[in-house]
N, C-alpha and C positions, 0 to 999 in steps of 0.2 A: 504493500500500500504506500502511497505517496502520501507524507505528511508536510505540513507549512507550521514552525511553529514562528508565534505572531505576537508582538506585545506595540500599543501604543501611545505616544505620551500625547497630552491634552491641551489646551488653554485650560482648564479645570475643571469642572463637574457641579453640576451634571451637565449631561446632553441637551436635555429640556432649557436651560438655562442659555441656549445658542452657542455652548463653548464646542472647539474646533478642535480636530487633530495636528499636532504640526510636528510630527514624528511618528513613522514607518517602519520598523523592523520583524524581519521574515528570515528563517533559514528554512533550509528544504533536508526533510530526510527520505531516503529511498529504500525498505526495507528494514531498517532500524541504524539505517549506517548517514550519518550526516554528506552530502552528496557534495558539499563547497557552493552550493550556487543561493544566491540571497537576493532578499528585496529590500533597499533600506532609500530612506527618505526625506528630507526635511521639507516643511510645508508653510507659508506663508498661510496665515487665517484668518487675514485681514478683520480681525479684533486682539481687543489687549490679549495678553495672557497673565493671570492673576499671578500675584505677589504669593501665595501662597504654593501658586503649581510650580514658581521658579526654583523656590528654595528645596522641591521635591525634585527636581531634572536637572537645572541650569539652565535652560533652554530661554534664550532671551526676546524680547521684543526687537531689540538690535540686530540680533544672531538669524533671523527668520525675515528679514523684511525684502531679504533681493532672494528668496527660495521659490521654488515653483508653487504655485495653488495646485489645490488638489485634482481639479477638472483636467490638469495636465501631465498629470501621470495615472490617471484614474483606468484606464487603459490597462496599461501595463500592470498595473496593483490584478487589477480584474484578470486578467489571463497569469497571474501566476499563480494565484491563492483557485481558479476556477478546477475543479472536480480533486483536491488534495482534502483531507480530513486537517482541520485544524486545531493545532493545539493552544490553547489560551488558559491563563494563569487569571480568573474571574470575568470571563469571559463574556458575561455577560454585559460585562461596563465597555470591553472593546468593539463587541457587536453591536450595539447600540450606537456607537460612534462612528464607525463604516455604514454601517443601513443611512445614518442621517446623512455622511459625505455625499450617499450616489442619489440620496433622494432631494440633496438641494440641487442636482444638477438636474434633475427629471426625469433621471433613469428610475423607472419606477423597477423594470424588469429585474436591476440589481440591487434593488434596498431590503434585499433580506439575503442576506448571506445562505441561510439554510436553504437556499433554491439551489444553489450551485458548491455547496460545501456542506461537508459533515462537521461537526464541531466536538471536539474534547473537551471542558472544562479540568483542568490538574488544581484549581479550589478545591471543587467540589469532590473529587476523587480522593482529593487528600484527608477533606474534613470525614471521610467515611472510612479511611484506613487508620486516622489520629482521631478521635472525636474526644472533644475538650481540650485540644492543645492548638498551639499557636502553627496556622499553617501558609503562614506570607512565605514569597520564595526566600529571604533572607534565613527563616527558620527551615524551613525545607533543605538548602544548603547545608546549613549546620547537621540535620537529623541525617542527611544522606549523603556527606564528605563531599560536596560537591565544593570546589574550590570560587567564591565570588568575593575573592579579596582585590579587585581593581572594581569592585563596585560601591562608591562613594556617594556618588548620586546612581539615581534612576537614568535609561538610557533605553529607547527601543527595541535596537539592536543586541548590544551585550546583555540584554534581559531577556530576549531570543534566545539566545545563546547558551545562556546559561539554564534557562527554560527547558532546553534540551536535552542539556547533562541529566536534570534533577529529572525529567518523563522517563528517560533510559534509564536510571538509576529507580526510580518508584516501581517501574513496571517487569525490573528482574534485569535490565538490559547492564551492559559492559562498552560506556564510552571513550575509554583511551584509546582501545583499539579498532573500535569501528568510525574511524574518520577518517572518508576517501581522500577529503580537499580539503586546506582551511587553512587561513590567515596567508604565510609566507609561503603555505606551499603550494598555492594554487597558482597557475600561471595565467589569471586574469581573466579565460574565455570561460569559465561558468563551471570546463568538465572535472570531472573524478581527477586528482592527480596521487601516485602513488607516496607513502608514506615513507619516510628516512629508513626504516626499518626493511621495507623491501625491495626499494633502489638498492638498498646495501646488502642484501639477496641475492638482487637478480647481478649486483657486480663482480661479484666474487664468492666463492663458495664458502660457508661458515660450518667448519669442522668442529667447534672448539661447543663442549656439551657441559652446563655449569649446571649438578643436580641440587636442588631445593632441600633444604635443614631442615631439620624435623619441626622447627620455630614455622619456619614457612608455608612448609605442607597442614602444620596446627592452627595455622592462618587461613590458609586459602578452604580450610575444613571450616571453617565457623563462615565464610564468607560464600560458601554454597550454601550453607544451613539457613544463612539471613535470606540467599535469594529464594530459597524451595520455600518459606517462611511467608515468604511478600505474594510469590506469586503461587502459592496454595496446591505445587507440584513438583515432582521432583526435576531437578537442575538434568538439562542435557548431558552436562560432563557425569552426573551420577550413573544415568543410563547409560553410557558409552560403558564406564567403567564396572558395571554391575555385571557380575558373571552369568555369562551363558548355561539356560538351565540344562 
């Protein structure tokens, strides 16, 4: 399945209140494997942006006023997020915020997202795996080692991104090693690029076998446990490894 995960930042809230989106961010997963290819954006909203929403983003009155409006990349937004499942961290506050972008334009046919996307909620999955505990992505991060120490402020994109770690990590998934593309090692045109680990494979042959300490293996044993745990089945490595009856 093609997934888009999606986070947007605001002029402030609500939506009813006429506030704007002026920030975009999308990554794409293909399979469970992050693919390198993104949507990111900044939007002129031609209204203020509250004093309140700055000190949540940074995102300035200044910093937005020569950015494209939304009607001009509305396009492009619409053909990359169209027939992917998306994933959103309370989703329903970013939904409501795209339905109004394409229905101020008078695209009626795209003001509901759920016509041409399936939607994930990772709130609402969280609040029913945690229930009575704090489930913002900053806490999500902390409960599920997911690394968001370059996140100071709020950010579209890197809260995509990190969005992503925390779905693959909630849902049993293993993000270090499933990423096609990303950051420095893409070379710009969108596709898969391969990973330092197997450029350095396919260069040369790697003889040299480093066996795992009984520390390690006592490790990687509790961290199948967590995942068969989450995801209420046994881990594929248990099956590989389960003897033949």
């Amino acid at each position: 399945m093609r997934s888009v995960v999606l986070d947007t930042e605001t002029t402030g809230m609500p939506v009813t209140d006429g506030h704007r989106i002026i920030e975009i961010g999308c990554v794409e997963l293909e399979g469970r494997r992050l693919t390198g290819r993104h949507f990111h954006v900044y939007l002129q909203p031609d209204r203020e942006i509250d004093e309140g929403a700055i000190a949540v983003h940074g995102i300035t009155n200044e910093f937005v006023k020569d950015k494209p409006r939304f009607r001009e990349v509305a396009d492009e937004f619409f053909e990359f997020i169209t027939g992917a499942q998306l994933i959103i961290h309370n989703a329903a506050f970013d939904i409501g915020f795209i339905n109004n972008e394409f229905a101020l334009l008078g695209q009626s046919e795209r003001a509901d997202v759920a016509e041409y996307c399936s939607v994930l909620d990772t709130l609402m999955m969280a609040r029913e795996r945690h229930p009575g505990q704090r489930n913002n992505l900053d806490a999500l991060c902390k409960r599920y080692g997911v690394d968001n120490s370059g996140r100071d402020l709020h950010g579209a994109l890197l809260d995509a991104e990190i969005l992503a770690d925390v779905y693959l990590a909630m849902t049993g998934g293993q993000t270090s090693l499933s990423l096609a593309g990303q950051g420095a090692e893409g070379d710009g045109s969108g596709r898969p690029q391969a990973s330092p680990i197997r450029r350095l494979a396919a260069g040369r042959a790697l003889t040299r076998v480093i066996r795992a300490s009984e520390e390690e293996r006592a490790a990687h044993a509790a961290r199948l446990a967590a995942v068969e745990k989450s995801a209420g089945a046994p881990s594929l490595w248990a099956q590989l490894e389960a003897p033949e009856a």
